[in-house]
N, CA, C and O atoms as a GROMACS GRO file, in nm:
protein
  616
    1UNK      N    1  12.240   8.185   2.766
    1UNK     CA    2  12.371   8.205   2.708
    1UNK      C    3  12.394   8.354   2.687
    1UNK      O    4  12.305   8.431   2.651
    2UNK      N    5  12.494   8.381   2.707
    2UNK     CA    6  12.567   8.560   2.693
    2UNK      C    7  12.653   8.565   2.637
    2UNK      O    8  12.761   8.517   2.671
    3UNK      N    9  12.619   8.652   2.489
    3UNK     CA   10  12.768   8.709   2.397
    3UNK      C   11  12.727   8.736   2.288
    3UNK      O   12  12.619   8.794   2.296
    4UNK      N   13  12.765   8.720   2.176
    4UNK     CA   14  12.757   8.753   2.069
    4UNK      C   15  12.769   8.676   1.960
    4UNK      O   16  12.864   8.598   1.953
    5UNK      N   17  12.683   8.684   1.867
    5UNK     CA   18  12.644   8.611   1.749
    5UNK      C   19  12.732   8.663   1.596
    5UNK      O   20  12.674   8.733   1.514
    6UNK      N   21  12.822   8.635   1.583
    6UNK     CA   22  12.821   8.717   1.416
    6UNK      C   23  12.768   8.651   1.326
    6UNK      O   24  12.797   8.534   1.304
    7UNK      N   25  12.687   8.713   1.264
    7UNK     CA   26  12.624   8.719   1.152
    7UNK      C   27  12.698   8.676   1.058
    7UNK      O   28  12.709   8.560   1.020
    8UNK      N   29  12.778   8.814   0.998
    8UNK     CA   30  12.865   8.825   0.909
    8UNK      C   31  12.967   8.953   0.979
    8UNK      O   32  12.950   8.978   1.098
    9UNK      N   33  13.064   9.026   0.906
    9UNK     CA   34  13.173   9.074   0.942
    9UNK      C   35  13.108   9.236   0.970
    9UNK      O   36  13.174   9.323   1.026
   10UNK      N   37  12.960   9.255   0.916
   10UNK     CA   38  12.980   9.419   0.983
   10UNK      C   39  12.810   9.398   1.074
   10UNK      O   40  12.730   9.491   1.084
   11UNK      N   41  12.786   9.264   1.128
   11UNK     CA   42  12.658   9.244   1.227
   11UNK      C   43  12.669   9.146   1.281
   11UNK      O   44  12.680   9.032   1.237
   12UNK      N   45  12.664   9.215   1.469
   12UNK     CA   46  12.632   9.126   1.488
   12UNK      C   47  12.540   9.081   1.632
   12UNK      O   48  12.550   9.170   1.716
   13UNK      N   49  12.456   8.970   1.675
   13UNK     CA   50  12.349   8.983   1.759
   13UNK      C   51  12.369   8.935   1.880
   13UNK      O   52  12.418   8.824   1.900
   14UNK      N   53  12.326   9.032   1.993
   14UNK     CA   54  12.370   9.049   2.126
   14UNK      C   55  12.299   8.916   2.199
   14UNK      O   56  12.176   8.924   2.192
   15UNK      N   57  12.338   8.819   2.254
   15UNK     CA   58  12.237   8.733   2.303
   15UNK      C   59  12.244   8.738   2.461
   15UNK      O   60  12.352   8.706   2.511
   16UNK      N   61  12.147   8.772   2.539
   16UNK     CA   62  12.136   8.871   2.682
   16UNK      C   63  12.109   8.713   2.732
   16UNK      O   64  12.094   8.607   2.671
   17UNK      N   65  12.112   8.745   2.850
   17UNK     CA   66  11.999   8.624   2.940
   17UNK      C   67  11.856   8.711   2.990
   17UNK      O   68  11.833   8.831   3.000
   18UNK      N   69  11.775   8.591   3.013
   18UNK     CA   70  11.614   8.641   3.111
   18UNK      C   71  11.670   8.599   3.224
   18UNK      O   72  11.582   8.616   3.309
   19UNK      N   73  11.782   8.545   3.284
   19UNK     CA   74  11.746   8.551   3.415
   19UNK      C   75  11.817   8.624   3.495
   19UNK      O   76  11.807   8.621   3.618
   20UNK      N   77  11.929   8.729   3.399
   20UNK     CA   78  11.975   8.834   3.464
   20UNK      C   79  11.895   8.958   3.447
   20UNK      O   80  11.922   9.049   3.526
   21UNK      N   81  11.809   8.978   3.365
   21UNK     CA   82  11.701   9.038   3.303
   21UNK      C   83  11.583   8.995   3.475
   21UNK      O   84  11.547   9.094   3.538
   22UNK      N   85  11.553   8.899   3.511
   22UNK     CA   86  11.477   8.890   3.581
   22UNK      C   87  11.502   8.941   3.765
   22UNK      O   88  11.424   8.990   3.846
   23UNK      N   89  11.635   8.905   3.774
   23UNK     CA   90  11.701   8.929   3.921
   23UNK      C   91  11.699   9.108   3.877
   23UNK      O   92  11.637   9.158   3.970
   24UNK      N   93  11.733   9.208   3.793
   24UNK     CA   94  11.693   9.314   3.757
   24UNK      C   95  11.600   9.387   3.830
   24UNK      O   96  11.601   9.475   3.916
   25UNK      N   97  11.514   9.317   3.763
   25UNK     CA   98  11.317   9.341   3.796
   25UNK      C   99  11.320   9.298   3.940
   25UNK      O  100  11.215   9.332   3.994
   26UNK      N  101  11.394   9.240   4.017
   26UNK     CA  102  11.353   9.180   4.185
   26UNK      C  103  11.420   9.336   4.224
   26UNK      O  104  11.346   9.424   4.268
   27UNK      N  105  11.555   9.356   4.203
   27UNK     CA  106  11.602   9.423   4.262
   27UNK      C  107  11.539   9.601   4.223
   27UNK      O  108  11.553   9.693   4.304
   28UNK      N  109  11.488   9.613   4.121
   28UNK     CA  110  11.458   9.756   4.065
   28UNK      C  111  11.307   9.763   4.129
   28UNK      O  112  11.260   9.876   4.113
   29UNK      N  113  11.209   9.664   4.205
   29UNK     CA  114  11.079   9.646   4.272
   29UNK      C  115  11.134   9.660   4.402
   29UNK      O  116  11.075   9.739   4.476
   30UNK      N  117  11.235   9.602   4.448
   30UNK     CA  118  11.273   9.613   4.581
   30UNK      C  119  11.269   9.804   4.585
   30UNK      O  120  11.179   9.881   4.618
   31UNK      N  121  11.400   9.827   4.538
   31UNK     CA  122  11.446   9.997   4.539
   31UNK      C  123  11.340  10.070   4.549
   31UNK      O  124  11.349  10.159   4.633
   32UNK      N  125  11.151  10.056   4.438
   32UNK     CA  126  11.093  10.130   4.401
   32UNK      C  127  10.996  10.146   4.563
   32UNK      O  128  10.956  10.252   4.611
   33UNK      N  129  10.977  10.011   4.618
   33UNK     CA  130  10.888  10.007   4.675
   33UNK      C  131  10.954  10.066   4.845
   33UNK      O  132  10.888  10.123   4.932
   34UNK      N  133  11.110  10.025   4.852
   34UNK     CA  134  11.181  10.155   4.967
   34UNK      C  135  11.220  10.293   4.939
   34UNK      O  136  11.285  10.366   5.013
   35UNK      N  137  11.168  10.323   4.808
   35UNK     CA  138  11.220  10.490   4.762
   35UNK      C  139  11.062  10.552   4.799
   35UNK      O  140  11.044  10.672   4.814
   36UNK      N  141  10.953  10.450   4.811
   36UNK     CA  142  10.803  10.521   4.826
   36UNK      C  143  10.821  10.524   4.957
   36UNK      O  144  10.713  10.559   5.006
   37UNK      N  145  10.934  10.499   5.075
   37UNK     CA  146  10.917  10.476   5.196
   37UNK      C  147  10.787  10.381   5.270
   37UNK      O  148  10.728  10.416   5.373
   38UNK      N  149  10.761  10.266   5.199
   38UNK     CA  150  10.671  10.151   5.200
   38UNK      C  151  10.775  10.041   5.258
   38UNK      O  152  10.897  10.043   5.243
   39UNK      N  153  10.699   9.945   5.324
   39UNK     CA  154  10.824   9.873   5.425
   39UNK      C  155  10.808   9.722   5.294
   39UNK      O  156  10.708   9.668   5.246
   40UNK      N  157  10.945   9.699   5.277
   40UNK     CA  158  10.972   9.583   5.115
   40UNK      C  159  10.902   9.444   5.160
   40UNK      O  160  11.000   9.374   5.184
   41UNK      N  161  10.817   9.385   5.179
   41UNK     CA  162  10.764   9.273   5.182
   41UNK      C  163  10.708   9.194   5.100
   41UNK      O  164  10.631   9.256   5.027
   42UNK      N  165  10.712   9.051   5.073
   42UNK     CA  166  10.737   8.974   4.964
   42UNK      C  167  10.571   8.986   4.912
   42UNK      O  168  10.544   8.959   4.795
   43UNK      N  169  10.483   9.020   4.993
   43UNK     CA  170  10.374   9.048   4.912
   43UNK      C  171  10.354   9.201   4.855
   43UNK      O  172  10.276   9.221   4.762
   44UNK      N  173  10.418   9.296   4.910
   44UNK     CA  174  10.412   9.424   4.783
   44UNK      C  175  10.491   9.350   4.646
   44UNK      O  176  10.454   9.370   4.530
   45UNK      N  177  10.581   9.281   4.677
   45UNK     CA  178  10.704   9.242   4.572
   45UNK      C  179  10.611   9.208   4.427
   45UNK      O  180  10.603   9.261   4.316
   46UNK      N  181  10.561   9.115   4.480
   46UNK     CA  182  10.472   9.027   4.438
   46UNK      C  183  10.378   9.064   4.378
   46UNK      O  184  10.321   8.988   4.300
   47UNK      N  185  10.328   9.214   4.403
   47UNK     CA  186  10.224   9.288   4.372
   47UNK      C  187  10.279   9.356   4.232
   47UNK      O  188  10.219   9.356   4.125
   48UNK      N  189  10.379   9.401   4.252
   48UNK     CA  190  10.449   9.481   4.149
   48UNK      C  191  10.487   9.444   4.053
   48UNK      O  192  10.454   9.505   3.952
   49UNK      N  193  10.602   9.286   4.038
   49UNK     CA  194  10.575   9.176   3.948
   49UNK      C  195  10.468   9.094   3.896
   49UNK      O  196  10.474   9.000   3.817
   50UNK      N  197  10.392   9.136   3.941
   50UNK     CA  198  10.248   9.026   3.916
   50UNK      C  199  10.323   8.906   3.892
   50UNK      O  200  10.356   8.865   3.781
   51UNK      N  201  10.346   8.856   3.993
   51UNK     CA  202  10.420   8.655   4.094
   51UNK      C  203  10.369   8.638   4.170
   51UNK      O  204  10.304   8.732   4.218
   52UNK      N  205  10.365   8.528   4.220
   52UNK     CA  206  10.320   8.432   4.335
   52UNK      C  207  10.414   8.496   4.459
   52UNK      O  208  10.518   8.548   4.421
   53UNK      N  209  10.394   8.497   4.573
   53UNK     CA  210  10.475   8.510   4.670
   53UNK      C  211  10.559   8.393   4.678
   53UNK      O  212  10.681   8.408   4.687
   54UNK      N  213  10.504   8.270   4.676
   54UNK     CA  214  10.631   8.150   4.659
   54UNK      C  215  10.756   8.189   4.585
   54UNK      O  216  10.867   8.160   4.629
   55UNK      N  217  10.739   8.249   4.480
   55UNK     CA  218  10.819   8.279   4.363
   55UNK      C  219  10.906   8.411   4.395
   55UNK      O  220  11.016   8.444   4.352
   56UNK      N  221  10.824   8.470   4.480
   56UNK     CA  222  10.909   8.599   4.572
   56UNK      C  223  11.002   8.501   4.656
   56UNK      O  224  11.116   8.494   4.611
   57UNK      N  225  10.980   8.437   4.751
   57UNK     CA  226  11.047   8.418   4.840
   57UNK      C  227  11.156   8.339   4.786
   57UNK      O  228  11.271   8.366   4.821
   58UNK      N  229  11.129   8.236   4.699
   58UNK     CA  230  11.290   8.132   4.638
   58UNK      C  231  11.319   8.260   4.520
   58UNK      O  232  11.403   8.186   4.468
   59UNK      N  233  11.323   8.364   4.448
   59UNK     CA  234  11.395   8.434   4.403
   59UNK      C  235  11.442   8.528   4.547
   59UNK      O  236  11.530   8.606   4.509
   60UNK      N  237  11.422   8.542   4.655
   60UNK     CA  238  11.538   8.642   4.779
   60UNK      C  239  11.606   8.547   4.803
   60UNK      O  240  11.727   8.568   4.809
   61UNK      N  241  11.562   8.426   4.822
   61UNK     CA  242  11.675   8.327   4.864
   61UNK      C  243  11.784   8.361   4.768
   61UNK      O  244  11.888   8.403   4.819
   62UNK      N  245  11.780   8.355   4.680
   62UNK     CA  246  11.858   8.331   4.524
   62UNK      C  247  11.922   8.448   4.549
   62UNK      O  248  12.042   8.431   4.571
   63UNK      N  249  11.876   8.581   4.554
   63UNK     CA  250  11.917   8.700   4.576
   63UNK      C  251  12.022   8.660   4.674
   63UNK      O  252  12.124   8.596   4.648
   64UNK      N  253  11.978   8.714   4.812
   64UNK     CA  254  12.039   8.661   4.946
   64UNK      C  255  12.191   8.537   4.856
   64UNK      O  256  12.281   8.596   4.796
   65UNK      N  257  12.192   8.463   4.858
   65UNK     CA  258  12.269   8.329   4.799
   65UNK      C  259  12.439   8.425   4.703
   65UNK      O  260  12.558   8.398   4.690
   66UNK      N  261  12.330   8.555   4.654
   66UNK     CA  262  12.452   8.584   4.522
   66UNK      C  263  12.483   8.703   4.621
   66UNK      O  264  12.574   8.775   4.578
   67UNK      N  265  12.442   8.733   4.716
   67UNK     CA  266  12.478   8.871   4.736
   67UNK      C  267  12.402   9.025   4.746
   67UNK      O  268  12.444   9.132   4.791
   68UNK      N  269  12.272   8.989   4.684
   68UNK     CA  270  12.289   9.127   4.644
   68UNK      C  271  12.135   9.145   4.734
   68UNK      O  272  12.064   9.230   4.682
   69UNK      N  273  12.095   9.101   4.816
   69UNK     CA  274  12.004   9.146   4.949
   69UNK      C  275  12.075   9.081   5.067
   69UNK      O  276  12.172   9.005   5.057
   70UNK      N  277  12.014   9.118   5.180
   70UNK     CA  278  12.026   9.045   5.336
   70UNK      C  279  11.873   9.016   5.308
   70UNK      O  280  11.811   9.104   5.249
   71UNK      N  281  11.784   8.865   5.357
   71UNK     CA  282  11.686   8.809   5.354
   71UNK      C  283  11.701   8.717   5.444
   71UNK      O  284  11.806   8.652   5.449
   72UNK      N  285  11.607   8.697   5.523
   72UNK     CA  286  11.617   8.641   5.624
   72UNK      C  287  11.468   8.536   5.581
   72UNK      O  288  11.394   8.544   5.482
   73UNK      N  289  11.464   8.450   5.684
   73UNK     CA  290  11.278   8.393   5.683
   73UNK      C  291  11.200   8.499   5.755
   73UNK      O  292  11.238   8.550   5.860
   74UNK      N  293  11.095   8.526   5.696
   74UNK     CA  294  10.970   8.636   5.754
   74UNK      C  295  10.874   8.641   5.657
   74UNK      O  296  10.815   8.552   5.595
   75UNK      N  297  10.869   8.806   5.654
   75UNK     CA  298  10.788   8.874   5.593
   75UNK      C  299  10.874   9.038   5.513
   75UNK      O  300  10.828   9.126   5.441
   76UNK      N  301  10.960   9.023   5.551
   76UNK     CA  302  11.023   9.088   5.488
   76UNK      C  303  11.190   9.102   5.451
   76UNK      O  304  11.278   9.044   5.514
   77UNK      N  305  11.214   9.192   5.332
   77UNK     CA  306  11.371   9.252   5.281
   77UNK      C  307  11.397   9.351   5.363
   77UNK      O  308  11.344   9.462   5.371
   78UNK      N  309  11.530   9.275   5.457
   78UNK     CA  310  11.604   9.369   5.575
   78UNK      C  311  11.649   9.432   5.509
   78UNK      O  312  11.656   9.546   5.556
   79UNK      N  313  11.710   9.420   5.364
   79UNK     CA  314  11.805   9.563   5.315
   79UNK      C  315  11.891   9.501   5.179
   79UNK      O  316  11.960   9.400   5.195
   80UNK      N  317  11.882   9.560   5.062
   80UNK     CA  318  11.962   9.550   4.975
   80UNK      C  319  12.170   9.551   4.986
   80UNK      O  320  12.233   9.639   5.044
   81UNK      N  321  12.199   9.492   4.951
   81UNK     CA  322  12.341   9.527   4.980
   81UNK      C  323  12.397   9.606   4.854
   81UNK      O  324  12.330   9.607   4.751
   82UNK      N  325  12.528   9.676   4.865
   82UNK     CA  326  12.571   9.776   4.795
   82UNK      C  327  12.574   9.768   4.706
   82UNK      O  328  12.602   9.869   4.641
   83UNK      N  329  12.542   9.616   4.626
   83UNK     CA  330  12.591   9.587   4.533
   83UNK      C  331  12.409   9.549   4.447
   83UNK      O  332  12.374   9.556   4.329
   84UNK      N  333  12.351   9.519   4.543
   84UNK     CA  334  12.140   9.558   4.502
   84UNK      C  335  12.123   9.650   4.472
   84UNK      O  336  12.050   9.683   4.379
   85UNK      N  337  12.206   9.739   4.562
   85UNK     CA  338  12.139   9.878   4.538
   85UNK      C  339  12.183   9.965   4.447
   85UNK      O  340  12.121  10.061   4.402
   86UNK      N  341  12.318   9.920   4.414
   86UNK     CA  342  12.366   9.977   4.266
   86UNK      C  343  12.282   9.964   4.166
   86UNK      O  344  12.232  10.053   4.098
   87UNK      N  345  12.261   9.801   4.156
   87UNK     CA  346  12.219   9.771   4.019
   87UNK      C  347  12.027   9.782   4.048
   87UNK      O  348  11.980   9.821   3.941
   88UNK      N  349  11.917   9.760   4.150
   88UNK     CA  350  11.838   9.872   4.146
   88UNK      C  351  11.848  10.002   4.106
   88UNK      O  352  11.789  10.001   3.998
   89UNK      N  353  11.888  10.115   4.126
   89UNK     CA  354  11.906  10.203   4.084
   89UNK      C  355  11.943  10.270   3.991
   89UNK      O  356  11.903  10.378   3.947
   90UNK      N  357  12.080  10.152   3.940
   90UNK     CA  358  12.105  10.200   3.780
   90UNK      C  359  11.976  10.181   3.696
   90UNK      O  360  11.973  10.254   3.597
   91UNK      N  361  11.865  10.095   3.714
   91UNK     CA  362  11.757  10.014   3.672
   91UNK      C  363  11.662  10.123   3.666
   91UNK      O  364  11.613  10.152   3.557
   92UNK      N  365  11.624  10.201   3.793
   92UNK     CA  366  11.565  10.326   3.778
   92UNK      C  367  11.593  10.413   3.710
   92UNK      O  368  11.501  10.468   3.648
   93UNK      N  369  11.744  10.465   3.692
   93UNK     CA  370  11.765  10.537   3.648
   93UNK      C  371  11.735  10.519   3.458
   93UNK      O  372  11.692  10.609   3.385
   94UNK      N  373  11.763  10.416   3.427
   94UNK     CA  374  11.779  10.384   3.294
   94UNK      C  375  11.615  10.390   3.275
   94UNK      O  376  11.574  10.437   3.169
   95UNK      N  377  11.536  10.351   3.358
   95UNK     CA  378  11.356  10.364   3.308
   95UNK      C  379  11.326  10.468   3.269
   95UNK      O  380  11.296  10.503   3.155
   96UNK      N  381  11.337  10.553   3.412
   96UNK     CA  382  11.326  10.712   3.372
   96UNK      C  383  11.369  10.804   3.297
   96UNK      O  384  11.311  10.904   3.253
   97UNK      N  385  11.489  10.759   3.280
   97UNK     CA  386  11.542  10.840   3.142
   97UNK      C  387  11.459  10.803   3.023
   97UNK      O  388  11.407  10.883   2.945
   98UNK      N  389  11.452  10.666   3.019
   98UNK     CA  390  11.394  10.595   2.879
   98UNK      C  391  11.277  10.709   2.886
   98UNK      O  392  11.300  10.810   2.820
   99UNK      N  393  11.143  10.704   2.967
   99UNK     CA  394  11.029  10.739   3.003
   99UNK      C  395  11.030  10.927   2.948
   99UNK      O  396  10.945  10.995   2.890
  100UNK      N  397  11.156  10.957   2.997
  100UNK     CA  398  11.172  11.111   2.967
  100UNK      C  399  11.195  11.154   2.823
  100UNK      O  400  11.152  11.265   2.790
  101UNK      N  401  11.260  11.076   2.728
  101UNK     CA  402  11.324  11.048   2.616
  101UNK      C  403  11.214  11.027   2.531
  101UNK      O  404  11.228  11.074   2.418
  102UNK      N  405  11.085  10.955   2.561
  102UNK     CA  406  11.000  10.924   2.500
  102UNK      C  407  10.861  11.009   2.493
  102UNK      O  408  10.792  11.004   2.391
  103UNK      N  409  10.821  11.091   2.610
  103UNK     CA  410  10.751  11.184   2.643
  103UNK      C  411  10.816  11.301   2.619
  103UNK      O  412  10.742  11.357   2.538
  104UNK      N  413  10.898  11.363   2.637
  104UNK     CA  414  10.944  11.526   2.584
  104UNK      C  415  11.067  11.533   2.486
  104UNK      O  416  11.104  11.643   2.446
  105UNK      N  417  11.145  11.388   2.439
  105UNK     CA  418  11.225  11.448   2.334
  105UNK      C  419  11.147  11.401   2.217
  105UNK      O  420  11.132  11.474   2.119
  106UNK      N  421  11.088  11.266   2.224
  106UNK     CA  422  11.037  11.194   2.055
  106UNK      C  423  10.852  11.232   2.104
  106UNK      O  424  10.763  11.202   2.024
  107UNK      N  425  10.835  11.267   2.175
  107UNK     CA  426  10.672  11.317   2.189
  107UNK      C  427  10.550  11.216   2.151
  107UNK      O  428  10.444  11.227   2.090
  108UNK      N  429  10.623  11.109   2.221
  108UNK     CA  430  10.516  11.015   2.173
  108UNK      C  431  10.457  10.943   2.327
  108UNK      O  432  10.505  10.982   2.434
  109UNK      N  433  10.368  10.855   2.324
  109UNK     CA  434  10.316  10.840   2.458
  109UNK      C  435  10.408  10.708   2.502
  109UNK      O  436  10.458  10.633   2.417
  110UNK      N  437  10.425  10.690   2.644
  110UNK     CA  438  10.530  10.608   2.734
  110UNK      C  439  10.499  10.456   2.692
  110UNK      O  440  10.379  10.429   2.681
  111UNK      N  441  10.577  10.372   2.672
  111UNK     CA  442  10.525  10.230   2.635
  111UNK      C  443  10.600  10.182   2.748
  111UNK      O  444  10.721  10.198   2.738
  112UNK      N  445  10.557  10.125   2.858
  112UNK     CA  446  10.608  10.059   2.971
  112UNK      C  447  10.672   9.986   2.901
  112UNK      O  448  10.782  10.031   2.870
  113UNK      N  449  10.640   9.864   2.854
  113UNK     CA  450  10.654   9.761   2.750
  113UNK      C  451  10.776   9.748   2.687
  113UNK      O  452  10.838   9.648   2.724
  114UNK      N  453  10.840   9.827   2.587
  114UNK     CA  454  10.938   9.916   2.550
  114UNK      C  455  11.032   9.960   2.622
  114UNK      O  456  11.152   9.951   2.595
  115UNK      N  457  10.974  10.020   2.733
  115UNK     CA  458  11.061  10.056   2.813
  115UNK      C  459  11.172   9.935   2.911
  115UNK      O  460  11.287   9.962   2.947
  116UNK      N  461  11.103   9.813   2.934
  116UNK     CA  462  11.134   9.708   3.012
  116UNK      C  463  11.207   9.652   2.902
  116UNK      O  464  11.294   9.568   2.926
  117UNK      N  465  11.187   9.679   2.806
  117UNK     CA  466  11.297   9.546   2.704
  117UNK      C  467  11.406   9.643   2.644
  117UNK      O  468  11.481   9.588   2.564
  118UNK      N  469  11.424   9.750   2.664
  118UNK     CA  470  11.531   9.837   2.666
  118UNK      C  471  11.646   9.858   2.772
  118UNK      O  472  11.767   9.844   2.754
  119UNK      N  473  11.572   9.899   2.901
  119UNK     CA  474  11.658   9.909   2.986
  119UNK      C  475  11.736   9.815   3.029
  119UNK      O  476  11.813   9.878   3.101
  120UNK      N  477  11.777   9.674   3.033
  120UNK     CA  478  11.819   9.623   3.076
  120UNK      C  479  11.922   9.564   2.985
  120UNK      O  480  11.965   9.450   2.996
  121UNK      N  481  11.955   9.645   2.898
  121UNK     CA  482  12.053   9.645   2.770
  121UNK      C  483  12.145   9.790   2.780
  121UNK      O  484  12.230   9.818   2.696
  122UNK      N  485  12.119   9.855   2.869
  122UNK     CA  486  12.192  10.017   2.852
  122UNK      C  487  12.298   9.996   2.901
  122UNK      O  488  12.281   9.919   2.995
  123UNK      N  489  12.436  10.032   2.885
  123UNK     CA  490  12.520  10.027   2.935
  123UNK      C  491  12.528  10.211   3.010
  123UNK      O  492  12.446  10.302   3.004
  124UNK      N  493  12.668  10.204   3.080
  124UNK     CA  494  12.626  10.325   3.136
  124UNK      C  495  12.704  10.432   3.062
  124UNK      O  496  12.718  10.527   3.139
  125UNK      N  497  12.756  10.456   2.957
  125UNK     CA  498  12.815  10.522   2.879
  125UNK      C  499  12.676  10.540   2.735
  125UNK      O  500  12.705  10.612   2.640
  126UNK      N  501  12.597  10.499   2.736
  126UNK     CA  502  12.488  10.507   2.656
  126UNK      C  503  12.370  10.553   2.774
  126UNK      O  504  12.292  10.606   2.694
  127UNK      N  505  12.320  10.566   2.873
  127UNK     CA  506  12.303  10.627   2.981
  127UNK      C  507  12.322  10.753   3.055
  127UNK      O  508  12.228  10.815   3.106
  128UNK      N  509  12.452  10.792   3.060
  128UNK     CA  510  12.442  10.911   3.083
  128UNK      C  511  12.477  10.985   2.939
  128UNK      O  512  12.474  11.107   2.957
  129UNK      N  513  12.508  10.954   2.808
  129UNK     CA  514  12.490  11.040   2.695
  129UNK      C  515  12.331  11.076   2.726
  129UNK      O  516  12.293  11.193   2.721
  130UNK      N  517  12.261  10.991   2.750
  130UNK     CA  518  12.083  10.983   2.707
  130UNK      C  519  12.073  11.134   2.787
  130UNK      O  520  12.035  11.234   2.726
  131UNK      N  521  12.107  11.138   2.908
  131UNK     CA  522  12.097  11.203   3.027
  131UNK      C  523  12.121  11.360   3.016
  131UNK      O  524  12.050  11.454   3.050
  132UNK      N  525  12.289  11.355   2.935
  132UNK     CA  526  12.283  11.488   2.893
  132UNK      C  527  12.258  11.529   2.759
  132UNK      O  528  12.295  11.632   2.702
  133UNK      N  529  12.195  11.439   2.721
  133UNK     CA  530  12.072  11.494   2.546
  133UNK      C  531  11.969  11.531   2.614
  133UNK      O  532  11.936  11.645   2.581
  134UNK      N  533  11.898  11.484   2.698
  134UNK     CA  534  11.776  11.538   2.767
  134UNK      C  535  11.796  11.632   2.891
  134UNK      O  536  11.721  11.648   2.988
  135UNK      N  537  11.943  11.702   2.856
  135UNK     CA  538  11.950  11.792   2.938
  135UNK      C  539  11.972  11.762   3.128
  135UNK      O  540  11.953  11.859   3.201
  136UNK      N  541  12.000  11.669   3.172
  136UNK     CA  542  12.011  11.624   3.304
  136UNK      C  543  11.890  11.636   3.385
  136UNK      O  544  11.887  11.697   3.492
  137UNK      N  545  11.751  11.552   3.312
  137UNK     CA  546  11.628  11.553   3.404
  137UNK      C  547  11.641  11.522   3.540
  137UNK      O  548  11.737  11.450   3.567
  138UNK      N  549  11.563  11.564   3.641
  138UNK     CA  550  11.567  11.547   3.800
  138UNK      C  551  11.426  11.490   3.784
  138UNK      O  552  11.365  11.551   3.872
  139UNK      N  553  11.357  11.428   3.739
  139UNK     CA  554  11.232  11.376   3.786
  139UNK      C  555  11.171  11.345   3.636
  139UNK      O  556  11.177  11.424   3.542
  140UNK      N  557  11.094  11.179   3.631
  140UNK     CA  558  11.074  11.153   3.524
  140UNK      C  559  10.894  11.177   3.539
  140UNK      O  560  10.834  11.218   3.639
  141UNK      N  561  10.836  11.135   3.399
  141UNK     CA  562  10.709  11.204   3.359
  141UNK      C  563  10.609  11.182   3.456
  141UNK      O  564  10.498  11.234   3.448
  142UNK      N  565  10.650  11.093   3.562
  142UNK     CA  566  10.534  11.023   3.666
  142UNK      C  567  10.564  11.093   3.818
  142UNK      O  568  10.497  11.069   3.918
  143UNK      N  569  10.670  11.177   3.813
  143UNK     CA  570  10.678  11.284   3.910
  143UNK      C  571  10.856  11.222   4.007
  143UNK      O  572  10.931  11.284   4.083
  144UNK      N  573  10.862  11.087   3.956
  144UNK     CA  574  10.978  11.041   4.066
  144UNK      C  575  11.125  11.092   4.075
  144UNK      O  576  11.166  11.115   3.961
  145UNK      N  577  11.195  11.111   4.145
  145UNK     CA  578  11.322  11.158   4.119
  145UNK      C  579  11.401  11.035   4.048
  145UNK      O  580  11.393  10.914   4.070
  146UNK      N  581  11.494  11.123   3.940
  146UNK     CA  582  11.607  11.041   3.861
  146UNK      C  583  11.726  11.039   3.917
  146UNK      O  584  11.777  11.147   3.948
  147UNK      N  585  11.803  10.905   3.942
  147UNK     CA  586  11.944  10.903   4.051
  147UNK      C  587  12.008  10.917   3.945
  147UNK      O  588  11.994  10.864   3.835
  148UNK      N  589  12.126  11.037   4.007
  148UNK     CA  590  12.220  11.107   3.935
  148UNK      C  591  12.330  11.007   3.888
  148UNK      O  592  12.369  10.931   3.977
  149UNK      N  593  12.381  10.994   3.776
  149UNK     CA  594  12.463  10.966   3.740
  149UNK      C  595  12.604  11.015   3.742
  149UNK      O  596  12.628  11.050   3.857
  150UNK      N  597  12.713  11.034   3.663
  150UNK     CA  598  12.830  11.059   3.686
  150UNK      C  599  12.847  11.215   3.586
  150UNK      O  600  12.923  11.312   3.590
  151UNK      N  601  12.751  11.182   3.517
  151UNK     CA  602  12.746  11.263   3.420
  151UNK      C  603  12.647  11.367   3.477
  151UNK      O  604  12.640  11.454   3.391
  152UNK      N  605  12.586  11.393   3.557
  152UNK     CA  606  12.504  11.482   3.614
  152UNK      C  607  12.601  11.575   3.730
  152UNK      O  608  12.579  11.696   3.732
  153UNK      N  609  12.691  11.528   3.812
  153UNK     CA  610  12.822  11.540   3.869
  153UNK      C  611  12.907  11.638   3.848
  153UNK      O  612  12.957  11.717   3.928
  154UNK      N  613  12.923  11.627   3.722
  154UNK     CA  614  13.021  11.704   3.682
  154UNK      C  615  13.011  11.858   3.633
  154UNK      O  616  13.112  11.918   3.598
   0.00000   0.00000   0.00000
């Protein structure tokens, strides 16, 4: 279920889904593993999620189904569509910032952990503020490049 809970009149609680939370994580593993220039196959996928490859292949179907890959039967992801590769990337982008935010503005050590139950709550107006508080990073603490936002642009 997706929306909002009121509490009372000045709170109130965001209720997300896991399984838009999860198609996320397919598509932000897809992006990571064609930004290393590594060819996307349902067993790196698989590697990166720690899943079953079964569980790779009926989540591309699912993908494939909504749109947001071309998947064929094989061994591999022919290609994200414009609309994968948006929301991969916004996905990167929102990690790495998190990752940057946590290592050189609050100086504390990276909680992957933390980081995964955050990002997928950022909108992109809370995103690129993050972006230009930390000054418009080009590469987060693990060496990768950060995709520019709108706010980096300008």
């Amino acid at each position: 279920m997706l929306g909002t809970f009121n509490m009372n009149s000045d709170e109130e609680l965001y209720l997300g889904t896991a399984e838009s939370e999860h198609i996320e994580m397919y598509l932000k593993a897809i992006w990571h593993i064609r930004e290393r220039k590594e060819k996307v196959k349902v067993s790196s996928i698989a590697k990166i999620l720690n899943v079953r490859q079964p569980s790779v292949v009926q989540m591309l179907h699912k993908l494939n189904g909504i749109n947001l890959v071309e998947y064929s039967k094989g061994n591999s992801v022919m290609k994200l569509t414009a609309e994968g590769e948006q929301i991969g990337e916004r996905m990167m982008r929102n990690t790495r910032l998190l990752e940057v935010m946590m290592k050189e503005a609050l100086r504390i050590e990276i909680d992957e952990e933390m980081v995964c139950g955050i990002e997928h709550h950022m909108k992109e107006i809370f995103t690129d503020a993050l972006c230009t508080l930390l000054k418009h990073p080009r590469s987060c603490p693990h060496g990768y490049h950060i995709p520019l936002g709108k706010c980096c642009k300008k």
